[in-house]
C-alpha positions in Angstrom: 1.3 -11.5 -8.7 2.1 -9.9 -5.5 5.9 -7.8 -6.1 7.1 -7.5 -1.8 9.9 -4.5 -2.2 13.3 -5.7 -0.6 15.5 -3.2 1.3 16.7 -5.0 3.8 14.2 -4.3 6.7 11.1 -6.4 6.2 9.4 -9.5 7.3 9.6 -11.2 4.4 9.8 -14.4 4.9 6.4 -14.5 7.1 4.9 -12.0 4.1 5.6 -14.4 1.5 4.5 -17.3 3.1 1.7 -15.5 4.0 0.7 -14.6 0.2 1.7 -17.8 -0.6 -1.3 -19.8 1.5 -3.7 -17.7 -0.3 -2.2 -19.0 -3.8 -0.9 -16.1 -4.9 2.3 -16.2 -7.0 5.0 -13.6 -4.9 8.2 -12.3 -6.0 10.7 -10.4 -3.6 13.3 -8.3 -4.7 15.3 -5.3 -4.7 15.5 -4.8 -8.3 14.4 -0.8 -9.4 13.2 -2.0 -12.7 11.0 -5.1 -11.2 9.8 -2.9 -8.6 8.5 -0.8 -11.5 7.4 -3.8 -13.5 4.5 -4.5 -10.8 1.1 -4.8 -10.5 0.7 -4.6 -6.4 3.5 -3.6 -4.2 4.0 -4.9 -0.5 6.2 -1.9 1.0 7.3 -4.5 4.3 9.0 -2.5 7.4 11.1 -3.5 11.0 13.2 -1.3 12.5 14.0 2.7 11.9 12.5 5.0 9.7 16.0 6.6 8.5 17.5 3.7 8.5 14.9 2.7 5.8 15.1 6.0 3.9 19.0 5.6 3.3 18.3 1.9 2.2 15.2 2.6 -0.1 17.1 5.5 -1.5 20.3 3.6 -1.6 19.4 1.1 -3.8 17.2 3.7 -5.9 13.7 1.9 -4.9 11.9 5.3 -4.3 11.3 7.0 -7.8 10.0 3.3 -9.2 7.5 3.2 -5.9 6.4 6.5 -6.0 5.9 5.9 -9.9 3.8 2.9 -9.2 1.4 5.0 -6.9 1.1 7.5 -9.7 0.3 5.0 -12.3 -2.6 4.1 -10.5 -1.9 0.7 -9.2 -2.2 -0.5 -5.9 0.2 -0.7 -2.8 0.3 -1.6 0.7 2.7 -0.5 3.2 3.2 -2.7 6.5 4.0 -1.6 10.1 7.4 0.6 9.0 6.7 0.4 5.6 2.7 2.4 6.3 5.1 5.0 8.1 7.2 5.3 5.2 4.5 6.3 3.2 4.3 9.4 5.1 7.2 12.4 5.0 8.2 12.6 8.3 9.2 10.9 11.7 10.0 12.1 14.7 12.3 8.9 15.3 14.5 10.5 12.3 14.4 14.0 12.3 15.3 15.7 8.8 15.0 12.4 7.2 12.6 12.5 4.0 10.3 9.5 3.7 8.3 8.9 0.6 5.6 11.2 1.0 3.0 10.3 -0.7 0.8 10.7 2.4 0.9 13.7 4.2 1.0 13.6 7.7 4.1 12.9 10.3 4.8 9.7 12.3 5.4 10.2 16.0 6.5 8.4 19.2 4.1 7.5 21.8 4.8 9.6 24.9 4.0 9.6 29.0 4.8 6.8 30.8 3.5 4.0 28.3 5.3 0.6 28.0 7.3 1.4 24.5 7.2 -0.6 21.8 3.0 -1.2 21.6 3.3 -5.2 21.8 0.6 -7.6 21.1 -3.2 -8.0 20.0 -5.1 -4.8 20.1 -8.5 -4.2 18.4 -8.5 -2.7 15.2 -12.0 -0.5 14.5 -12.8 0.2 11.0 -14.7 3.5 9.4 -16.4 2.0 6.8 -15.5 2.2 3.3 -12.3 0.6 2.9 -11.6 -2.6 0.9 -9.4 -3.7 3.0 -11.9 -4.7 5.9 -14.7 -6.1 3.8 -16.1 -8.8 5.6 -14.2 -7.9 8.7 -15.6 -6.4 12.0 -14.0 -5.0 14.8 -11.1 -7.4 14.7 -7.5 -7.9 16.7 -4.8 -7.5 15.1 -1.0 -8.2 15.9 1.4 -4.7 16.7 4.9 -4.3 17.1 5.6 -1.0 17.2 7.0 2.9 19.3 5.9 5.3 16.9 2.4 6.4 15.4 0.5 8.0 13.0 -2.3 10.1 14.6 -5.5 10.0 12.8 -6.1 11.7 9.8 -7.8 12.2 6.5 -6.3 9.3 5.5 -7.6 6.9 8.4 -9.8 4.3 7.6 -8.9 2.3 11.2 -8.2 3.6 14.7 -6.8 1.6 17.4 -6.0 2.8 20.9 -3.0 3.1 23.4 -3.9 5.5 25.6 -4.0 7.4 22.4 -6.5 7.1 19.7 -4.4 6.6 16.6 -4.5 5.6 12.8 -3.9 1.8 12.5 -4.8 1.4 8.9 -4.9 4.4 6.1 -5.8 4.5 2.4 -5.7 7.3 -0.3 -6.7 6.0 -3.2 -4.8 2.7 -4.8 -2.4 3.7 -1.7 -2.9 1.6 1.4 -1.3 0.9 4.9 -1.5 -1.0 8.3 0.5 0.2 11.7 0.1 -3.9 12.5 1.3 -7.1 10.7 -1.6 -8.8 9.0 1.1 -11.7 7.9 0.8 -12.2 12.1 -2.7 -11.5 12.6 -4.5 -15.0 11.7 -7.8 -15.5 10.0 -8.5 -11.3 10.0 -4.9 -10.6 8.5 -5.5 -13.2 6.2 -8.9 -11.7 5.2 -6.8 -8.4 5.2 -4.8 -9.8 2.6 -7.1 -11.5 0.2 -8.9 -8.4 0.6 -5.7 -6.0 -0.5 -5.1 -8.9 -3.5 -8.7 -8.0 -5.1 -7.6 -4.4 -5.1 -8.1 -3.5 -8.8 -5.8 -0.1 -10.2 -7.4 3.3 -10.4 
């Protein structure tokens, strides 16, 4: 059972359907105490980062995330939803994401076309479950802000600047692009993050 975390923001109709092909039972909702309930979490994300804090917080989703992480069991954050793992963004400034990775989201600067649009390649480190059986693959962004690499990294993508495109820390997992958009590799990604056991 896949639990996709409902505030609001997210792609969930192409997330679903996306879990759904691989045969995977999904359930979306807003509900605290389901949220808490769950054995994976899909944290979806389109739009603003503060935007997201005030609905996340608003509906009092954080504390049951944040107490899944620490219970071991796994989670995935997509596009927004991998910056909202982190504290900060310079899109929101003073706004609190949910900080269980530490590092700060920022906007890509100069005279780049803004958002990041399209296929890109996505180059794995090694060592992540999330790319077994994958290569360097393409994979489908839609996005103006960043996290720059890190401990954390386990993929790097560039745009003039080299940056993190997918992290992991632990049972705690996350991808700048949309593997619900990125064909055969995102649905590799996927299976992949569903064989995820908890730590």
């Amino acid at each position: 059972m896949i639990t996709v975390v409902d505030y609001g923001m997210g792609n969930l109709r192409n997330v679903r359907r996306a879990f759904e092909e691989l045969g995977v039972q999904v359930l979306v909702t807003s509900d605290p105490g389901k949220v808490r309930e769950a054995e994976r979490l899909i944290l979806p994300g389109v739009g603003a980062f503060g935007e997201a804090v005030r609905r996340i917080d608003a509906l009092m989703l954080r504390k049951p995330v944040i107490e899944h992480v620490m219970q071991g069991k796994p989670i995935l954050g997509v596009c927004l939803g991998m910056q909202l793992l982190f504290a900060r963004s310079e899109e929101s400034p003073g706004m609190q994401g949910l900080a269980i990775l530490e590092g700060e989201v920022v906007r890509f600067a100069g005279d780049l076309k803004v958002p990041h649009i399209g296929w890109n390649d996505v180059l794995p480190r090694g060592g992540s479950v999330l790319f077994e059986g994958l290569g360097n693959e393409c994979f489908y962004f839609v996005h103006s802000y960043y996290v720059p690499e890190s401990a954390s990294a386990v993929a790097h993508t560039s745009y003039s600047v080299r940056f993190a495109s997918a992290v992991q820390s632990a049972n705690v997992f996350g991808v700048q692009f949309h593997p619900e958009k990125s064909q055969s590799a995102g649905m590799r990604l996927l299976r992949n993050f569903v064989g995820v056991a908890s730590v």
